[in-house]
N, C-alpha and C positions, 0 to 999 in steps of 0.2 A: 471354314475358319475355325479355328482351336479355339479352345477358350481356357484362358490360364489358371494354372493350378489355383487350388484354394490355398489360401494363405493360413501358415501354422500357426497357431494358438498357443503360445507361452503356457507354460503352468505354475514358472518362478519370475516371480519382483523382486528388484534390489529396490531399497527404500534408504533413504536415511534418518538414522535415531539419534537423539542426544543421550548417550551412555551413562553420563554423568555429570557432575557440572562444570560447565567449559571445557566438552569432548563430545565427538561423534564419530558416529563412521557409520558405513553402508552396510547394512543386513541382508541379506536373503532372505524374502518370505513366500508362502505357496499361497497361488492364487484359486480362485475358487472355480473351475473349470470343470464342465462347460459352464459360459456365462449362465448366469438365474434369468429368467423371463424379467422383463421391466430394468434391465442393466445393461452396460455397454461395456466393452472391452476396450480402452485407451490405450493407444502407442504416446505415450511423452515425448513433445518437441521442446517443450520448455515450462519451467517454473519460476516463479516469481518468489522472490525474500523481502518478509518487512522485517527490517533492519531492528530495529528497536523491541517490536511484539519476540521476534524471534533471540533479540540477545536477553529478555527478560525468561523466555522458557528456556534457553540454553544455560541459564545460570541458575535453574531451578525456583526464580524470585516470584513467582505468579503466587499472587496473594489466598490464600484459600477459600474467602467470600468471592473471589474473581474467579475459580477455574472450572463453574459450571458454563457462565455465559464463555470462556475464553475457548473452550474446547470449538475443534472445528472438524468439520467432517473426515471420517477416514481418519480420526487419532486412534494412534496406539499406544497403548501403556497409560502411563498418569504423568501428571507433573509433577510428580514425586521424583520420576526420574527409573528408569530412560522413560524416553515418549519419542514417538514418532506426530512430529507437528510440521506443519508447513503455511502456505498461502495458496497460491495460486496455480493452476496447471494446464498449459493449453497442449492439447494431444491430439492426433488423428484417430476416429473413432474405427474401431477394425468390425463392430457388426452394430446393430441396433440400427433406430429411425435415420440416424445419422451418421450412415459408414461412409468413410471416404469423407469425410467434411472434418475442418478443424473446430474443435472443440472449447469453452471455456470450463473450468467449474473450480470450486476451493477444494483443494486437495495438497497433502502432505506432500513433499520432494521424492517421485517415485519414478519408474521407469516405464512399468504397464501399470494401469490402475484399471477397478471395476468400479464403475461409477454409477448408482439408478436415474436412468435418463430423465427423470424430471430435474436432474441438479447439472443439466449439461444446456452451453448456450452455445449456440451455434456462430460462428462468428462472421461479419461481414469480408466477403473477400479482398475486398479493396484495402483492410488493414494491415499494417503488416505484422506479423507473430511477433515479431519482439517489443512493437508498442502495444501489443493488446495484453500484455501481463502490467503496463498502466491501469487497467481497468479499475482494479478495487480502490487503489488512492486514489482517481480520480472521481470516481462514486464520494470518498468520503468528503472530497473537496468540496465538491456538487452539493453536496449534502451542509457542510457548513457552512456556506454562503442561504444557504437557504433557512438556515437557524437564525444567521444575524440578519435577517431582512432586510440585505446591504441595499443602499439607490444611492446611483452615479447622480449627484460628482462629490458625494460627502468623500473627506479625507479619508484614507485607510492604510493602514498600517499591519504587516506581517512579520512575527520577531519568529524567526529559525526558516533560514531556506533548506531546510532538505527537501525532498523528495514532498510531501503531503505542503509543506509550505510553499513549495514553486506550482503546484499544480492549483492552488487558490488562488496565486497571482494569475496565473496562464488565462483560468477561468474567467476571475476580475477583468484581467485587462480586452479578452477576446471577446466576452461575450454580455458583458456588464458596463464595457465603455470606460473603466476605472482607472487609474496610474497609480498603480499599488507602492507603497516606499517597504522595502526588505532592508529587516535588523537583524544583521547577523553576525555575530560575535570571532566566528574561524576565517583571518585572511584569506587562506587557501579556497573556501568557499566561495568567499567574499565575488574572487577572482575567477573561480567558475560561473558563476552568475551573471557576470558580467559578460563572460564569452558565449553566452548562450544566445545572445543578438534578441534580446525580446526587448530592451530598452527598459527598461526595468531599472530604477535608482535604488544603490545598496548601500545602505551605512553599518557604520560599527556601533557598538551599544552605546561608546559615549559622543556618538555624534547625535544619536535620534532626540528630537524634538520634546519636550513633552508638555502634555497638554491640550495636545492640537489636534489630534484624531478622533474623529466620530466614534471609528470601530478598529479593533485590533484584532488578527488571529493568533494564537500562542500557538506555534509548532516546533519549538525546538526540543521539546522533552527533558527540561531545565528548570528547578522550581526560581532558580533568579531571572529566566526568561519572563514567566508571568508577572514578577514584578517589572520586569523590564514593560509589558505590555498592560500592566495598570497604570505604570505612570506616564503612557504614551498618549493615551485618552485623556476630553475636558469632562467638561461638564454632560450628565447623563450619558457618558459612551460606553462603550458597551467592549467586552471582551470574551470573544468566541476559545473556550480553550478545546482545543485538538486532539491535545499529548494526551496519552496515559501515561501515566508517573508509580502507576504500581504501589510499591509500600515506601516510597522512596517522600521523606519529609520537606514539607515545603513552608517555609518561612513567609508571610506578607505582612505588609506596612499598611497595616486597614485604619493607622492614624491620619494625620496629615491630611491631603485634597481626597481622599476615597469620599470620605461621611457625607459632607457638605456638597462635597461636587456629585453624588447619585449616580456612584459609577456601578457597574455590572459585571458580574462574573457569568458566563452562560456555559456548560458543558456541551458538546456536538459528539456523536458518536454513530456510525453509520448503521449499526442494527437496525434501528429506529428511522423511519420518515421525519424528516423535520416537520417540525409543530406546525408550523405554518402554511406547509405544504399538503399535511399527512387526510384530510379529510377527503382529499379528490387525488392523489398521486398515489398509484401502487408501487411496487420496490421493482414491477418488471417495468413500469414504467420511468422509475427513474434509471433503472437500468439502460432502455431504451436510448433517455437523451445523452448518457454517457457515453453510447457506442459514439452519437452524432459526433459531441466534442473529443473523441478519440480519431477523426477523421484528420487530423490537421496536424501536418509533419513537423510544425515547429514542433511536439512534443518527443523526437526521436533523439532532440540533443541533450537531453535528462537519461538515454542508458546509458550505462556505466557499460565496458568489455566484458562479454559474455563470461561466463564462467564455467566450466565445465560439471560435468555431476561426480566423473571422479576427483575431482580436483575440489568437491564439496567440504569435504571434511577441514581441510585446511585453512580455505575461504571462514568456515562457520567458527572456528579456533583463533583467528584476530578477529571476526567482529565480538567474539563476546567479549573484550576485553579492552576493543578500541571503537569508537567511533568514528564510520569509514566518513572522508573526504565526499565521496562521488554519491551521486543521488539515486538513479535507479538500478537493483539488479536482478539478473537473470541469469537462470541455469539452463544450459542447452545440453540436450540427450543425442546420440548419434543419429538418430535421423533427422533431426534438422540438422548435422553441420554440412551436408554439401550445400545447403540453402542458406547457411552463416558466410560461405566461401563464396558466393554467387553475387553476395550483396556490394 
């Protein structure tokens, strides 16, 4: 019986950089070959975009008290510009502990990357690669409900459904027993939401209620949202905010029912274990319960149409300058597409 060649080992990555502000495009870079001991060689099957983190480094807007914790593994350059930034990267590992298994880790939008295997998660099979670049917003959701100490059946209220505000509902309603109400201000959304079949009730800014919610989550990335989600809360409720807002100024009405009614502002942000959790949960364990609720295919009708990585540059030139409609996206490298055609 033969046994089939070894497989070749690349020495160049195409990556892409932000050139400049609201401009990219793919570079060639030389990899460092052979792998180091304690690293793995990744084939890219997909990467994930956060929409928002990535139009804020695409415009160069990352605050400069913000760009030590913002830096993410595998950056290149500064955010002075260019930088090679990214999310997310699930790849087939080509040697290490885990060859031949799909891979998770944070990493920049790359083609092969070298990764040090303690920052590689192996993933469950049963998932499929294009929900498991879910993972990190659904981590943070996980993580924000665990900040606001939600318990079913107090009211609750989520103002912005993109992508990080659907997957707190998702979570609320599957796994917390909750009926979450989404205030979201873009029809077009409005109308995606709705066809997502989770039952889920959407209103417009001037339909929501207020007054009447225990607890709010702010996820639209809108300094008028958070007002929208103080004045959706009564008396002592409480408001989980989500967004990072960067250097971007935000106006509140801390007169009126705030003072008297003891209402809350709470920041959530996934670095961190929530407060309340953090003394017995480690972060592989919250990672852990995130694969669980990653198991459940209603979450497959949150991606958006794949996007190619040549076709990156383009994709990343309207989001810096619009905010897309669709909720989650993914860039696919040629070796997953006969796996994109199969599905």
């Amino acid at each position: 019986m033969s046994t089939p060649p070894p497989r070749l080992v690349p020495s160049i990555a195409r990556a892409y950089w932000v050139e400049a502000s609201g401009k990219g495009a793919i570079r060639q870079e030389t990899l460092s070959v052979p792998v180091p001991v304690g690293y793995s060689l990744l084939e890219t099957w997909l990467t994930g975009i956060s929409p928002g983190t990535e139009r804020l480094v695409g415009l160069g807007k990352v605050p400069a008290e913000c760009q030590q914790a913002m830096a993410c593994p595998a950056m290149g350059g500064s955010f002075k510009l260019p930088v090679k930034y990214g999310y997310c990267l699930l790849g087939q590992a080509i040697n290490g502990p885990y060859a031949d298994q799909l891979v998770f880790t944070m990493h920049p939008h790359q083609d092969y990357a070298i990764v040090p295997n303690k920052q590689l998660l192996p993933l469950p099979q049963d998932i499929p690669p294009l929900r498991a670049t879910l993972l990190p917003n659904l981590e943070t959701a996980l993580n924000a409900i665990w900040d606001s100490e939600y318990q079913a059946p107090a009211p609750v209220a989520i103002v912005g459904g993109g992508i990080v505000g659907l997957l707190i509902a998702f979570l609320l309603k599957t796994a917390w027993d909750a009926f979450p109400i989404i205030i979201e201000r873009d029809p077009q959304r409005r109308q995606l939401i709705e066809k997502l079949g989770w039952g889920l009730t959407v209103l417009e800014v001037q339909e929501a209620p207020q007054g009447v919610f225990s607890l709010c989550f702010h996820a639209s990335g809108q300094g008028a949202g958070l007002q929208t989600a103080l004045d959706s809360v009564g008396f002592e409720g409480k408001v989980i905010e989500v967004s990072w807002l960067a250097h971007q100024p935000v106006t509140l009405n801390l007169g009126g029912s705030f003072h008297f009614q003891r209402k809350q502002i709470l920041s959530s942000q996934v670095s961190t274990i929530a407060k309340p959790k953090r003394e017995h949960t480690s972060h592989q364990q919250r990672l852990e319960q995130t694969l669980n609720y990653l198991q459940s295919p209603l979450l497959d009708a949150l991606i958006a149409p794949a996007i190619t990585f040549e076709s990156l540059p383009l994709f990343m030139q309207e989001l810096y300058h619009k905010n897309p409609v669709d909720f989650s996206f993914a860039v696919t490298y040629p070796p997953f597409h006969p796996r994109l055609h199969k599905a």
